[in-house]
N, C-alpha and C positions, 0 to 999 in steps of 0.2 A: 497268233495266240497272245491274251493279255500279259502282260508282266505286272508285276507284283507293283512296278511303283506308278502302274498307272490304274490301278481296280478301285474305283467307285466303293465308297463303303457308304450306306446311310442309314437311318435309323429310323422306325417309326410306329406309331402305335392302333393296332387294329381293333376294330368294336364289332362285338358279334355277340347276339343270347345276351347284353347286358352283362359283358364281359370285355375290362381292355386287356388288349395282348400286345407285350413289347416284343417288336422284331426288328434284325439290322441284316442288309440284307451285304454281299460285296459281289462287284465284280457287277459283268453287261445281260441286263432283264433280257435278254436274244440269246443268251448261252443256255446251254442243258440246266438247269434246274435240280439241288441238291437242298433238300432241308435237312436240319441238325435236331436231333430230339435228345434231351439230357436227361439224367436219370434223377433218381428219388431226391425229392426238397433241391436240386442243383437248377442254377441259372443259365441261362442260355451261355454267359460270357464267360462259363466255366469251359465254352469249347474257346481253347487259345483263340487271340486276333492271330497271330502267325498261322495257325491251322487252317483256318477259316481263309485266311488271304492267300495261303501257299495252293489250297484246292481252287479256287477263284481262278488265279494264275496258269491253272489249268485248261482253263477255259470251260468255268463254271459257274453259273449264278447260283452262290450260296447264302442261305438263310437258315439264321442262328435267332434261337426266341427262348423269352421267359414263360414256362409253364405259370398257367392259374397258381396263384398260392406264392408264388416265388420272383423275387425281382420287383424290376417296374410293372406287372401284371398285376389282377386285380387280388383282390386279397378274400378269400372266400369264406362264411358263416356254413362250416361245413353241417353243423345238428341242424341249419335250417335249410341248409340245400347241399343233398349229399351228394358225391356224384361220384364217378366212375371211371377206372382207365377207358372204357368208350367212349366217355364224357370227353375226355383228353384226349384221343385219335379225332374225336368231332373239331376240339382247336385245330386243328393241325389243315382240317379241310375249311376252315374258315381264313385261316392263314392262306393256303392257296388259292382260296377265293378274290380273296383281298390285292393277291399279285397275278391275280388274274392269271393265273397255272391251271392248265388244264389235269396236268399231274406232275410230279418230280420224282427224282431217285430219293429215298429214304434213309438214314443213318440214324439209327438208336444205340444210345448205351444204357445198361442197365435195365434200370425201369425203364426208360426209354426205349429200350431194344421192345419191351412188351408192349407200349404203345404202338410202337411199328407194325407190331406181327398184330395185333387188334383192329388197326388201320388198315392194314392189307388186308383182311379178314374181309371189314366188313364195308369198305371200298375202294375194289379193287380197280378201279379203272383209274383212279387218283394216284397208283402207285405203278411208276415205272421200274425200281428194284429195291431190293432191299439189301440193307448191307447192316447187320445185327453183331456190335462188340461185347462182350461181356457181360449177356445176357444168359436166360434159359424160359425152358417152359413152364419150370412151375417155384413159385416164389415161396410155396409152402413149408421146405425146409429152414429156410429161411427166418421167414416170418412164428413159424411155431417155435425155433430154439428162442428166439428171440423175446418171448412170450414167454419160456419157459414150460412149454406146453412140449412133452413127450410125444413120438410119434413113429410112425414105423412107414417114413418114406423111400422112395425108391434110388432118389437122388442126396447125395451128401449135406449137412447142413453146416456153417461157416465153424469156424476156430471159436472156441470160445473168449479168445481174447476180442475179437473182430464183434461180436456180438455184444460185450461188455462197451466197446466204446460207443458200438451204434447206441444203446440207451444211453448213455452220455451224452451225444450227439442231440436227440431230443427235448435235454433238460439242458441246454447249452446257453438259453436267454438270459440266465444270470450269472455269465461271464462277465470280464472288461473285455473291451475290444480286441485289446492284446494278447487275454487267454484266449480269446476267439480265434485269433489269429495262429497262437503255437498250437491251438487244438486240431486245427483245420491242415497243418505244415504235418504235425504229430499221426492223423488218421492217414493222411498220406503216403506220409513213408510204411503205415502200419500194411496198407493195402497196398502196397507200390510193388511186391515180389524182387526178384534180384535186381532189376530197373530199376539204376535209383533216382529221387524224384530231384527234380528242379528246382533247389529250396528257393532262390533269387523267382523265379515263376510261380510254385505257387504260392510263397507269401504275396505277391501283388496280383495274385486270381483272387486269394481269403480277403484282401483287402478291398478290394474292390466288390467281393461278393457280398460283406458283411456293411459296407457304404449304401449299396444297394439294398438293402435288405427293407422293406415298409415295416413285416409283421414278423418278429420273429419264431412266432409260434407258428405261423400259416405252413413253412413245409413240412411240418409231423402231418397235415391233411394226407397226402401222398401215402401213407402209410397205410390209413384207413379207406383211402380209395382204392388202393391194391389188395386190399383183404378183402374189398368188395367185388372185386374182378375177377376171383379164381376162375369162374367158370367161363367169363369172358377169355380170357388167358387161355386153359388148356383147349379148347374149342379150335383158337385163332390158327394152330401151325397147318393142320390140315386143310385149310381153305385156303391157303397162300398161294396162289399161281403166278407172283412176281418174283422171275429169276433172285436169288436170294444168295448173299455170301453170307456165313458166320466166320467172326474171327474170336477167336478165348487166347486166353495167358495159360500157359502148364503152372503156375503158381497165384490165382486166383482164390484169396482168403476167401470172398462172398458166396464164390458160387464158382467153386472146384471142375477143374477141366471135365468131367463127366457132365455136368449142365450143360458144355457147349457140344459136348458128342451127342448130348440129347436132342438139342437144340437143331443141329446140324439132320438126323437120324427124321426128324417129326416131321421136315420140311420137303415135301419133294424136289427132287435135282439142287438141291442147294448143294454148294462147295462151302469148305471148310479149311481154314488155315490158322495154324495153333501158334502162337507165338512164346518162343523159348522164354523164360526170364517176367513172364508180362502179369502180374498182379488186375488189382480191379482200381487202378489208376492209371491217368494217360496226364499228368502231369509232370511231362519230359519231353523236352526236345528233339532229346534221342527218339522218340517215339513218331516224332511226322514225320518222317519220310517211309516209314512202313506202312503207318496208318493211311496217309494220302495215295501210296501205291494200291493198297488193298480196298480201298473205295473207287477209284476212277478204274483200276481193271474190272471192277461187276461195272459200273455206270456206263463205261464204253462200254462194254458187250452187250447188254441191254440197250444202247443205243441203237447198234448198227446192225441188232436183231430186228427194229421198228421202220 
């Protein structure tokens, strides 16, 4: 098996549709194959290097990318090309074009988590399992309190404080660096549940995320590409025939443990493991060696099912 100090990390940038995509991949292109999908307006290297190297070390080729709109990826004119979480499962199959994968295991959070389950929907031979954190199926709670739009959904919608900062969050480009930075430390903890966050980790994720950053308005797209998805979205769990784990937090501001029972419920033979303490952030330490157990247990079994 690789060790950690000997995993290959590289970095490179993919063209596909008139679109570059920043990806880095770690660890030997012959191991199992895991891609990272991050959630709304987040950058690929919002998944720790420790995370990403600790799975590797498993004896996994993993690859971590910047979503269209976010990062070193390209920065998109969405009123003149609007596009869609499909649109964004389609990166993901140009990604594995590009490393020459026939398929890999999948890891979404969040919005990412809907990517995933959109991807497997609608190519599923590309997807060996899925492994969905702190996601659900339907974003509409969400998005309507958000809005301020009343509604009489089935699932919970976030804390009202949690939705107050997310518009914040949006109007954030005319910060200084440094409120960027205690804002980014501050929503963290806000989202973090009793796990508390790594302030030393994520100020040097905000740092590094706001250095990177081209366009600062490009990830509010993400927004409006998901409000274009609904029906891609609630469509996707049912057509899922990639062995599938959900993992939630019991303390999940965004999207309250009943999204991931939902989540869990819409998926056939998925397994389901709640994690005590676990908000709608993984920026903590304490947190990779659960996370890294509960990805390589679905990824081996889906293995040694093939």
């Amino acid at each position: 098996m690789t060790t950690t100090h000997d995993i290959i990390q590289k970095e490179t940038m993919i063209y596909a549709n008139g679109l570059g995509l920043w990806a880095e991949s770690f660890g030997d292109s012959e191991d199992s194959p895991i891609i990272l999908i991050m959630g709304s307006g987040g950058q690929g290297v919002l998944w720790p290097t420790e995370f990403c190297r600790a799975l590797a070390g498993q004896g996994y080729f993993v690859i971590r990318y910047d979503h269209r709109d976010t990062g070193l990826s390209s920065s998109i004119d969405f009123d003149a090309n609007p596009y869609t979480l499909l649109d964004m499962a389609t990166d993901v199959v140009h990604i594995l074009d590009n490393y020459k994968l026939e398929h890999a295991h999948i890891v979404g959070v969040s919005m990412g988590g809907a990517v995933a389950m959109i991807l497997s929907a609608h190519y599923p031979k590309r997807v060996r399992s899925l492994t969905l954190l702190a996601t659900s199926v339907d974003f509409r709670p969400a998005f309507d309190a958000m809005q301020g739009i009343a509604a009489n959904h089935s699932l919970p919608t976030p804390s009202q404080t949690v939705i107050e900062a997310a518009k914040k969050f949006q109007a954030m480009s005319s910060l200084t660096l440094e409120e960027k930075i205690q804002f980014f430390i501050d929503t963290a903890k806000l989202n973090s549940g009793s796990i508390p966050v790594d302030e030393e980790l994520c100020r040097e994720m905000a740092i590094l995320n706001f250095e990177r950053m081209k366009n600062p308005e490009s990830p509010n797209n993400h927004y409006r590409a998901i409000m274009a998805s609904y029906d891609f979205h609630t469509a996707a769990p049912s057509k899922i025939t990639a062995p599938t784990h959900v993992v939630h937090g019991d303390e999940d501001p965004i999207f309250p443990l009943e999204h991931g029972k939902a989540t869990h419920a819409a998926i056939a033979k998925s397994t389901f493991c709640i994690i005590p303490g676990l908000g709608h952030n993984f920026s903590c330490k304490e947190l990779l060696s659960p996370m890294v157990t509960n990805i390589v247990s679905t990824v081996k079994a889906a293995d040694e099912r093939m």
